[in-house]
N, C-alpha and C positions, 0 to 999 in steps of 0.2 A: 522624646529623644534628647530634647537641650538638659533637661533634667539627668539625664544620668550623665549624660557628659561630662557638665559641671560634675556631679558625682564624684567618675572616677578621674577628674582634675586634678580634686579636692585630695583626696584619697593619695593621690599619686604625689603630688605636693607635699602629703604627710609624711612620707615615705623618706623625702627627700629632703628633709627639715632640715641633716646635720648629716655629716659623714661618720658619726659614733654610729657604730652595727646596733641593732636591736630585734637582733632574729630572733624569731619564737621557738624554732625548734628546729636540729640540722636536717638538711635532703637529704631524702633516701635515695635508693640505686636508681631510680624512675626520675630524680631531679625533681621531689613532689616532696612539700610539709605542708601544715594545717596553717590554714592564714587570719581566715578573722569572720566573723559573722554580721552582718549588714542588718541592723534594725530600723525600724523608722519611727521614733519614738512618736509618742501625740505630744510629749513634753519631756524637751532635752534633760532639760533641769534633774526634772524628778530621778530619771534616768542616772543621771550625772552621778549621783550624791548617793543613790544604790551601790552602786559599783565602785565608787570611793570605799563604802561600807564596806565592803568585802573584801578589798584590799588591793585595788586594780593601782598601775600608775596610769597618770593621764597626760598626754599632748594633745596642745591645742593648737590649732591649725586653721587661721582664716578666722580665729573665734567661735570654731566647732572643736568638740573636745574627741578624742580618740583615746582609747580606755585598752589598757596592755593588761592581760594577766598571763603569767607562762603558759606558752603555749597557743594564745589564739589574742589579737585585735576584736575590738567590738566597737565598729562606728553605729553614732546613736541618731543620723538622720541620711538622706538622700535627696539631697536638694533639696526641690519643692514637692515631693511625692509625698502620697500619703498613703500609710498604711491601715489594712483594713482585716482585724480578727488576729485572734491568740497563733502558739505553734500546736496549741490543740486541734485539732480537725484538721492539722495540715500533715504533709508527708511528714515533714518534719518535726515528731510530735514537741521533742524536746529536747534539750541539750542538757551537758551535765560538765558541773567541776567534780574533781576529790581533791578533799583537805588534811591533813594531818591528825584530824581532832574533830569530830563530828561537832561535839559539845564544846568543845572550848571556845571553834570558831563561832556557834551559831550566838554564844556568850556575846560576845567580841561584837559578833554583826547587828544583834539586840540593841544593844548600846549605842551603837550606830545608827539605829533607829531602821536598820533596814528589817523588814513584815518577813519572818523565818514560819515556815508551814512543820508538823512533824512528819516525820519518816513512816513510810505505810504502816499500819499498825503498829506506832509508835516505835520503830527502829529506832535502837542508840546511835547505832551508826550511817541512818541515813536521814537527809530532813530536805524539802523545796524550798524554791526562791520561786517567786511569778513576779515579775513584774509589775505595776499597776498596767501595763497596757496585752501583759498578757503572755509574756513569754516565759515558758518554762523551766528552769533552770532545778537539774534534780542534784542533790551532792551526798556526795560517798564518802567514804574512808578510807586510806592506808595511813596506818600510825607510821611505817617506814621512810614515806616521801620525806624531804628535806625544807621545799615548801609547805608555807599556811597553806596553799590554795594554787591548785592550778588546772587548766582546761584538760577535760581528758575524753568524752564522747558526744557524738551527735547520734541521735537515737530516732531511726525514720519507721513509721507504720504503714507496713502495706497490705495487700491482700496475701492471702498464705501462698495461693498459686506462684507469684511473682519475689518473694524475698529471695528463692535458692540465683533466680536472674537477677536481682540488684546486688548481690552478693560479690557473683561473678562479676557481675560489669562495672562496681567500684573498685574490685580485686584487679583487674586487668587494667583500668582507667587510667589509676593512679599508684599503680607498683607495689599494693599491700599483697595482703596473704589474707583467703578464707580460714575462719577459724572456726572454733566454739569460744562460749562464755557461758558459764552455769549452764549448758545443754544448750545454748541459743546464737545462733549464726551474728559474728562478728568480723570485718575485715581491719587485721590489723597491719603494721609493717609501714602505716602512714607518722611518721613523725608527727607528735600532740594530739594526736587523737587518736580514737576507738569511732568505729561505724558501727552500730548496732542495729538488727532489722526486728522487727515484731512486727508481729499480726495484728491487720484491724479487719472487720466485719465487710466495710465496703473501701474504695476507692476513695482518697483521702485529699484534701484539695492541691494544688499546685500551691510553691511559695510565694511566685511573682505578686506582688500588691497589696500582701499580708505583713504584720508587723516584723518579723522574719521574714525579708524577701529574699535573701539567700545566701548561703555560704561560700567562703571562698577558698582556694586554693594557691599558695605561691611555688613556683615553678622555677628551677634553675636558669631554663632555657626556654625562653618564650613560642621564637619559630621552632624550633625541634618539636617541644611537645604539642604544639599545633598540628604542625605535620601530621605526630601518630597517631593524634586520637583522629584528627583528617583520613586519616591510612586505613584506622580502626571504624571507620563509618559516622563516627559523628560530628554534626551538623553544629557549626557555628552560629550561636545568636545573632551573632553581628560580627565584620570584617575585625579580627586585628588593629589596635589603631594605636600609635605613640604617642604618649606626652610630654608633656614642654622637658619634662627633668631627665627624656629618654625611657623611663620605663614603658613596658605591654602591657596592654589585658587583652581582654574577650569574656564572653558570657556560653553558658550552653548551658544547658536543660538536659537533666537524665530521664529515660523514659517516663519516669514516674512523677514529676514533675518538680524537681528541684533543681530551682535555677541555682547556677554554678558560676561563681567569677574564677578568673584562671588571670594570672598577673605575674610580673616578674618585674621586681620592687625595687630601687634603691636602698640601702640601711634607714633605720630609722634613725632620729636625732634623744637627744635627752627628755628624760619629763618633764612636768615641768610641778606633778606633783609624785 
C-alpha cells in the first residue's frame, strides 16, 4: 500500500510541476478523457530511450521520467513494485498508436534504434513495437492526422460470451458510444482513445502486477464521477484520497479485470525534452 501511495504522490506532483496546461485530450459530456498507462518497467532506462525513439516529450519528476504522446501519459515505474509478464495473456492484450506514415515513421524510429516488428503479413500500413519487457504497442495509419504519432486504442481480449458486457459497461462508465469497427465492437466518444474488444479462447489474466498494471482515466470532476459510478454499482478499490497539490484519484477494477486509475489532475508543467 505505501507503494502505491508514493505512486500516486509521485504522479500527482507530476501533474503539478507548472501551471502551463498539458491536457491530452478535451472531456467529453461524461467529464472523461483518456489519461495515461501505468507500466512498471524492469529497466527505466531502456524504457526511457524507446519512447524518446518514437517521439514522446518527457518530464521528469523526482528523477522519474514521465513520457507525453497526444493523447495519453506513460509512467515508466510504480514505486517499488514489480511487474510481472507481457500485455499478452492479459485482458489487456495491447495498446495501439497511429502515425501519419507507417513507413516513414518506423524509418525514423530504426534510426533511433528503437526494435520495429512488421505489420501481420507484412502490412505497409501496420507494423508492432514490444517492449523489451513486453508490452505491446500495435501502430496504424492515417495519412490525414496532423501528427507523427499519437495514442489512439486500447485493445482488451475477452471471452466472446462477455465483450457485448464490457462494451456496454465501458459505454455507460465512462460516457462513450458502442460502435463497430471493421465488423468489431468498439466503444468510442472517450477523448484519445478507441476501446476495442476481441475474443480470446479462455479468461485472460487481470492487469494488477503485470508489466501493464493499469490504465488510467482523468475526470473533470473527482467526487461527481465517483458518486455515479458509486450510483452505478461499482465498487472502489480504495477510499478517494487527496494529494499534497489538491488533486484525486481512486482505483477500480472492471469486471474483467482491468485495474482502473480514475484522477482529476492539475495541468501539466513544460518538458523538459
Amino acid at each position: 500500500m505505501k507503494t502505491t501511495v508514493f505512486s500516486a504522490l509521485l504522479f500527482a506532483s507530476a501533474l503539478a510541476a507548472s501551471p502551463a496546461a498539458a491536457q491530452p485530450a478535451p472531456f467529453n459530456e461524461a467529464g472523461v478523457t483518456m489519461g495515461h498507462w501505468h507500466i512498471v518497467s524492469k529497466d527505466v532506462e531502456v524504457n526511457k530511450k524507446l519512447f524518446l525513439g518514437m517521439g514522446a516529450k518527457m518530464f521528469m519528476v523526482g528523477g522519474n521520467p514521465l513520457m507525453m504522446f497526444p493523447g495519453v501519459y506513460i509512467n515508466l515505474n510504480l514505486g517499488n513494485e514489480k511487474g510481472e509478464g507481457g500485455t499478452q495473456g492479459s485482458v489487456v492484450n495491447h495498446v495501439g498508436f497511429i502515425v501519419n506514415n507507417v513507413q516513414e515513421q518506423v524509418a525514423k524510429w530504426k534510426a533511433a534504434g528503437v526494435p520495429v516488428l512488421p505489420g501481420t503479413n507484412n502490412r505497409p500500413d501496420q507494423a508492432f513495437v514490444v517492449t523489451p519487457d513486453g508490452v505491446r504497442i500495435e501502430i496504424l495509419e492515417d495519412k490525414t492526422q496532423s501528427e507523427p504519432v499519437k495514442n489512439e486504442h486500447v485493445h482488451f481480449f475477452l471471452p466472446e460470451a462477455e465483450i457485448a458486457k464490457a462494451q456496454a459497461w465501458y459505454a455507460k462508465t465512462f460516457g462513450g458510444k458502442a460502435d463497430t469497427r471493421n465488423n468489431a465492437p468498439v466503444v468510442n466518444g472517450i477523448p484519445g482513445v478507441q476501446l476495442r474488444f476481441a475474443k480470446a479462447d479462455t479468461a485472460q489474466a487481470p492487469t494488477r502486477g503485470r508489466i501493464l498494471d493499469h490504465i488510467g482515466f482523468d475526470v473533470k470532476d473527482h467526487a461527481a464521477f465517483v458518486k455515479k459510478i458509486e450510483a452505478e454499482g461499482i465498487k472502489l478499490d480504495e477510499p478517494p484520497r487527496k494529494v499534497p497539490n489538491g488533486s484525486s484519484i481512486t482505483y477500480i477494477t472492471d469486471p474483467w479485470g482491468t485495474r482502473i486509475e480514475i484522477i482529476e489532475r492539475a495541468p501539466l508543467g513544460s518538458p523538459v525534452l
